[in-house]
C-alpha positions in Angstrom: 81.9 100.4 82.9 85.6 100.1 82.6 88.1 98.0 85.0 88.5 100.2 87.6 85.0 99.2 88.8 86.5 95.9 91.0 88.8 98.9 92.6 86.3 98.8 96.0 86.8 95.1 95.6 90.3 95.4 95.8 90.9 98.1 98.3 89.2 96.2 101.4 92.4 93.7 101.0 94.4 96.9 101.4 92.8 97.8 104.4 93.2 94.3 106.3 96.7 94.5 105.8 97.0 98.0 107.2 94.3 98.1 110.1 96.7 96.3 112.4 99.4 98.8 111.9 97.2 102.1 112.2 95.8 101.0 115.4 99.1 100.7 116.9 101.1 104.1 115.1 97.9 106.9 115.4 96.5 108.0 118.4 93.6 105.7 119.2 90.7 108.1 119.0 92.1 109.1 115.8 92.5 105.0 115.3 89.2 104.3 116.1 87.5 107.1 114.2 89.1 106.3 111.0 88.6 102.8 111.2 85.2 102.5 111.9 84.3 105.2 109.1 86.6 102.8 106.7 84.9 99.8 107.5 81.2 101.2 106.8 82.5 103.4 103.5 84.2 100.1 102.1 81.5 97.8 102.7 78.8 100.3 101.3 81.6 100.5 97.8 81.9 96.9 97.8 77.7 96.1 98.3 77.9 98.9 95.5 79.7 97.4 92.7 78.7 93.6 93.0 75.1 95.4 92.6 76.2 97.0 89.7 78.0 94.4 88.0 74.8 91.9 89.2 72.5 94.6 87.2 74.8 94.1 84.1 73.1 90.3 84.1 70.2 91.6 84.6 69.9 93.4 81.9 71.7 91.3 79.5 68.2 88.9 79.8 66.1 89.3 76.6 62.8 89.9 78.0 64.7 93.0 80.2 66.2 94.6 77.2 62.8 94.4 75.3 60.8 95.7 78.3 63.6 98.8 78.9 64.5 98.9 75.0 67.7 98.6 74.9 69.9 97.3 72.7 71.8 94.5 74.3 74.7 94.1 71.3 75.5 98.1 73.1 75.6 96.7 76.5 77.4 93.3 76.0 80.2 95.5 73.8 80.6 98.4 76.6 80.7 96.0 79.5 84.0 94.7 80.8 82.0 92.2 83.3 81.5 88.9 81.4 78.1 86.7 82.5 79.6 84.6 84.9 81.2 87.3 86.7 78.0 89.1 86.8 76.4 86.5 88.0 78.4 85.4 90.5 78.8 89.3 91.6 74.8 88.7 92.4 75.0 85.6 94.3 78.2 87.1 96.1 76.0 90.2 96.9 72.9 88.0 98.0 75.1 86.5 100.5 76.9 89.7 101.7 73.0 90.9 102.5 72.0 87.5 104.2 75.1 88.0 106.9 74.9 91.6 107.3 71.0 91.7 108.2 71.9 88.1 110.8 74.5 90.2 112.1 72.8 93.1 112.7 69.8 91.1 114.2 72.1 89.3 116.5 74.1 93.1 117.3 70.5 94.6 118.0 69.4 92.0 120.4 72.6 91.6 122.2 72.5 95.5 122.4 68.5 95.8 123.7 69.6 92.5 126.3 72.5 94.4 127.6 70.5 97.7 127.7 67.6 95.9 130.0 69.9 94.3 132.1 71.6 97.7 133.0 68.4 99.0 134.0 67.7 96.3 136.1 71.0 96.9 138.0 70.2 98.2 141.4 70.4 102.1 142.1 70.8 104.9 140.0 74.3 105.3 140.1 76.6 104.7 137.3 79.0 102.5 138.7 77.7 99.1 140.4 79.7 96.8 142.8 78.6 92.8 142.6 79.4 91.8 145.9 78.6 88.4 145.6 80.8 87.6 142.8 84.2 85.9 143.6 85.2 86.2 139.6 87.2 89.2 139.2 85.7 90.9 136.3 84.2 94.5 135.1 82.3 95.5 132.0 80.3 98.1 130.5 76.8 97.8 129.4 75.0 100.2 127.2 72.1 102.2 127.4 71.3 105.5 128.8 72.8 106.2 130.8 76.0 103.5 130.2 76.4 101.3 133.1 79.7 100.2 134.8 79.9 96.3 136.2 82.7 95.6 138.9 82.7 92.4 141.1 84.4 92.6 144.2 86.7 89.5 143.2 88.5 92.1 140.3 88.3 95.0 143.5 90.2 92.9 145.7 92.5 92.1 142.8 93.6 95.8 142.3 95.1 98.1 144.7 93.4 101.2 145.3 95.1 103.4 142.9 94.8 100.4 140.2 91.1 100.8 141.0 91.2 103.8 139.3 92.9 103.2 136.7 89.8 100.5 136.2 87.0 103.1 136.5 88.4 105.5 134.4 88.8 103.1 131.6 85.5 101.8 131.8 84.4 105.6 132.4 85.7 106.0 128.8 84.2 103.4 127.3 80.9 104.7 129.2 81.3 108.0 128.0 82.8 107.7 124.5 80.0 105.4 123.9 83.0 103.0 122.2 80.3 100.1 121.4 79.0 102.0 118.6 82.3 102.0 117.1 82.0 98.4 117.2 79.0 97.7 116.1 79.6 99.7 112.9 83.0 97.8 112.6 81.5 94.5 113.0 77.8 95.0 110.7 80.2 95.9 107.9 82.8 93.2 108.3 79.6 90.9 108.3 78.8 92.5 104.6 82.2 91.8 103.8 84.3 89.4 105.5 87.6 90.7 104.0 87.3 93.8 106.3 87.3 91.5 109.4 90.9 92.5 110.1 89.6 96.4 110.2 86.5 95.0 113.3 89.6 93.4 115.4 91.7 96.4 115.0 88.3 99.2 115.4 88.2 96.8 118.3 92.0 97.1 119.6 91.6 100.8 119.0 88.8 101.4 121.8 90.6 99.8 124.3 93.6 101.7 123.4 91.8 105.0 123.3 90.2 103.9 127.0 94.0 102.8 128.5 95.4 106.6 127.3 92.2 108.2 128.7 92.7 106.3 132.0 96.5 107.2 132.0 95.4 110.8 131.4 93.0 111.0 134.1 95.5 109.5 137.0 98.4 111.2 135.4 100.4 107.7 135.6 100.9 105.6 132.4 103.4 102.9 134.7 100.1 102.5 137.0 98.2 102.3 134.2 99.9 99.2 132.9 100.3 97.6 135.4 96.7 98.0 136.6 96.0 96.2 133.1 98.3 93.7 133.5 97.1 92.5 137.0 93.5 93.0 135.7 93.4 91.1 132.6 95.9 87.9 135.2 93.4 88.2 138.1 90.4 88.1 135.3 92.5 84.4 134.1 92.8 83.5 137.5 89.3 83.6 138.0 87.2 83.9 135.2 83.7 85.8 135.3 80.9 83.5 135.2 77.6 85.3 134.1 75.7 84.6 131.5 76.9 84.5 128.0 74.3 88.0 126.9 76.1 90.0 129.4 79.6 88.1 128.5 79.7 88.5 124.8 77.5 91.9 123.8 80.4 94.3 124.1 83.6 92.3 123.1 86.5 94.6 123.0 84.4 97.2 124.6 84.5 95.5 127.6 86.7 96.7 130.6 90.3 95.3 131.6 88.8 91.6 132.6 88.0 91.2 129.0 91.2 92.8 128.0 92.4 89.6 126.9 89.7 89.4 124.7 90.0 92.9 123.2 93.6 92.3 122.2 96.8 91.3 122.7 97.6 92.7 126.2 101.1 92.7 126.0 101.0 95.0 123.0 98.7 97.5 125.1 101.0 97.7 128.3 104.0 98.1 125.9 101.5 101.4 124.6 101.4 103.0 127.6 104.9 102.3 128.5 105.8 104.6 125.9 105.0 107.7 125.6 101.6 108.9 124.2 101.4 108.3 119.8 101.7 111.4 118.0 99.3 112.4 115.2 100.7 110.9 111.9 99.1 113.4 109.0 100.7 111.7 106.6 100.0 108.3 107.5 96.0 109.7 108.3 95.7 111.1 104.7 96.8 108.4 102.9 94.3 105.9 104.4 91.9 108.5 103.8 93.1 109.0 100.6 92.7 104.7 100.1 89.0 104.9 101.2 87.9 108.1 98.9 89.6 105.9 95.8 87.0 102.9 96.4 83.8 105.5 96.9 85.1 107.3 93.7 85.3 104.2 92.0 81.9 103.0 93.0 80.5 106.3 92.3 82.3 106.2 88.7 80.9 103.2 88.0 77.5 103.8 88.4 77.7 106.5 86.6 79.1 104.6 83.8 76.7 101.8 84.1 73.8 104.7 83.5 75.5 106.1 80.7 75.7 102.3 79.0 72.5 102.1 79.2 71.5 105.4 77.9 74.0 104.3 74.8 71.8 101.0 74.7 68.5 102.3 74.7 69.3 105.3 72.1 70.7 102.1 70.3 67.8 100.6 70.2 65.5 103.4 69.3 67.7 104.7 66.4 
């Protein structure tokens, strides 16, 4: 395998430093889509090499090379990786596994909890009032159908037009079933913590994409501001108090009371305050363009790992 193997280690530090700018310059559908895809394609490249360059320790132990017949002179000559890099690309890898099956445990549980409680909300209607809750909050739970959680605290916070404003942000977030998004974001920032930065901005880029949806729909991007300016004060003015499941299993997929949560909230008002983002071709093809460089590279450097090996055992054999 030659050097440019540790390119899909590399390329998630790339990505970090742009994710916070291509959430704010591409339209957030665009945003989120090519975030989300990002995260999962670099976390597969990375999981990809530090198993490859772990197999090159593998095979480097006697009783492997005598049971695959290969000659390991052939192997330790044609492999950039030293030992201890090998090794530590296997322990590095072990790790990477360990967090990304907890997190996906944790995801899947929050997720079913979530999904239960929506059914368990009274009526069949998509949209439920809490009448009995002063905390001015609102939140969207999955399952099928999605389920929309207002409390009359955050309705009495809002006029009637920022009301909504309110429902058709959580309508998107409903409807563009945005917690997947997430979910992918956050299971592959979990394999590899460098791509945390690319979660927080996937998760910046749903709430955008549900504030220009919601200035779409009422045809006011002024209201629409301040109805998420007055939610996300009214939601610190009172904070929700339900339990932590219901609290924490969306994140930034949560409506305006959680806004503050999803991202800086003076950054979105300024959004929609200005006009709508323009597609950025450019800008979209060379972040593609980054991504497709660490799956070639993976994808080269499995296939020179196979054709090592095919040296070493012909090596051997000869």
């Amino acid at each position: 395998m030659h050097l440019a193997v540790y390119l899909p280690l590399v390329v998630p530090l790339l990505a970090a430093a742009a994710a916070g700018p291509l959430a704010e310059r591409l339209p957030p559908a665009a945003a989120t889509w090519l975030l989300s895809l990002s995260a999962i394609v670099l976390a597969a490249a990375s999981s990809a090499v530090l198993g490859l360059l772990a197999l090159t320790a593998l095979v480097r132990i006697p009783l492997v090379d005598s049971l695959g017949r290969m000659s390991g002179p052939v192997i330790s000559h044609g492999d950039p990786a030293s030992v201890p890099v090998a090794i530590t690309a296997g322990a590095v890898l072990a790790a990477a596994a360990a967090a990304a099956c907890r997190a996906m445990w944790r995801r899947a549980a929050a997720l079913i909890t979530a999904g239960l409680q929506a059914r368990r909300l009274p009526g069949r209607q998509q949209v439920v009032v809490v009448t009995d809750d002063e905390a001015a909050d609102a939140y969207t739970l999955p399952g099928v159908p999605c389920r929309i959680v207002i409390t009359s605290g955050m309705l009495r916070a809002l006029s009637p037009p920022e009301r909504q404003v309110l429902l058709a942000h959580e309508r998107a977030h409903a409807r563009g079933l945005h917690y997947l998004f997430t979910t992918a974001a956050r299971l592959a920032a979990a394999a590899n913590p460098l791509l945390r930065p690319v979660a927080a901005a996937t998760g910046y880029a749903v709430e955008r994409w549900a504030d220009e949806r919601a200035a779409a729909v009422t045809g006011d991007r002024d209201l629409a501001a301040r109805a998420i300016a007055r939610a996300a004060l009214a939601a610190t003015a009172a904070p929700p108090r339900h339990p932590a499941p219901v609290a924490g299993v969306l994140g930034a997929v949560s409506g305006p009371a959680r806004m503050r949560r999803a991202g800086p909230v003076p950054r979105r008002v300024a959004a929609l305050l200005r006009p709508p983002p323009q597609p950025r071709l450019l800008l979209l093809a060379a972040a593609v363009l980054l991504v497709a460089v660490a799956g070639v590279s993976a994808l080269e450097a499995a296939r020179d790992l196979h054709g090592l090996l095919a040296s070493a055992r012909a090596a051997s054999t000869s």
